[in-house]
C-alpha positions, 0 to 999 in steps of 0.5 A: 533529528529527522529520520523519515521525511513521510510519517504517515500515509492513507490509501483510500478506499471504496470499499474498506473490506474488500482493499483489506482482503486485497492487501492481506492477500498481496503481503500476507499479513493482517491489517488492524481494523479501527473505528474512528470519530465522524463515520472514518474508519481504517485499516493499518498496515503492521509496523514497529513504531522504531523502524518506520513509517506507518499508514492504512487503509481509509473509508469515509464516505465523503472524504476519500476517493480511490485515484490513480493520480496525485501522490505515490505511495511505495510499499515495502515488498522485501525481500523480492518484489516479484512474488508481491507482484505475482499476488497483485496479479492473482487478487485482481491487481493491474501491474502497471509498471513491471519490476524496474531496477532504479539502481543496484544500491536502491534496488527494484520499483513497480507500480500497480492499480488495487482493487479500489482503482488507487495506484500505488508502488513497490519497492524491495532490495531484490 
């Protein structure tokens, strides 16, 4: 039985210390450093393998470039996405699309450019 249709993701990055330093700041958790094969190295973001999706941070020099088109990733900011907006604002994120309810059962979305120039969203419940 499928639980997710996502499993994993990648956020790319130019500078791999300075998006950790970025999201760090914006969630308040650490990311794992990891060195891999083939100059790749990564971030990733904290995850019970149980509950959900997992993804990271990603540095190469020739397979990854920051974008604001293409794929969207949504970020969990429960429980209240404001105070993560507020962190993106002040680690010199760009809001682009402000708190926005999608209903009142899927609760709230926004979306923001990083420090790298990737866009990404948010979601939380309140």
């Amino acid at each position: 039985m499928i639980k997710n249709a996502a499993d994993w993701f990648e956020i790319p990055t130019a500078n791999l210390e300075r998006a950790c330093a970025f999201y760090e700041q914006v969630f308040a958790f650490k990311l794992q450093p990891m060195e891999l094969q083939n100059k790749l190295r990564m971030a990733m973001f904290p995850i019970d393998p149980s509950q959900g999706v997992g993804g990271a941070l990603t540095h190469h020099p020739e397979f990854y470039t920051p974008s604001q088109t293409g794929t969207l990733v949504y970020l969990n900011a429960d429980p209240d996405l404001d105070v993560a907006l507020e962190r993106v604002r002040k680690a010199g994120g760009q809001v682009l699309v402000p708190k926005t309810q999608i209903s009142p059962e899927y609760g709230y979305m926004a979306v923001f450019v990083d420090c790298e120039g990737n866009r990404v969203a948010l979601h939380s419940k309140g």
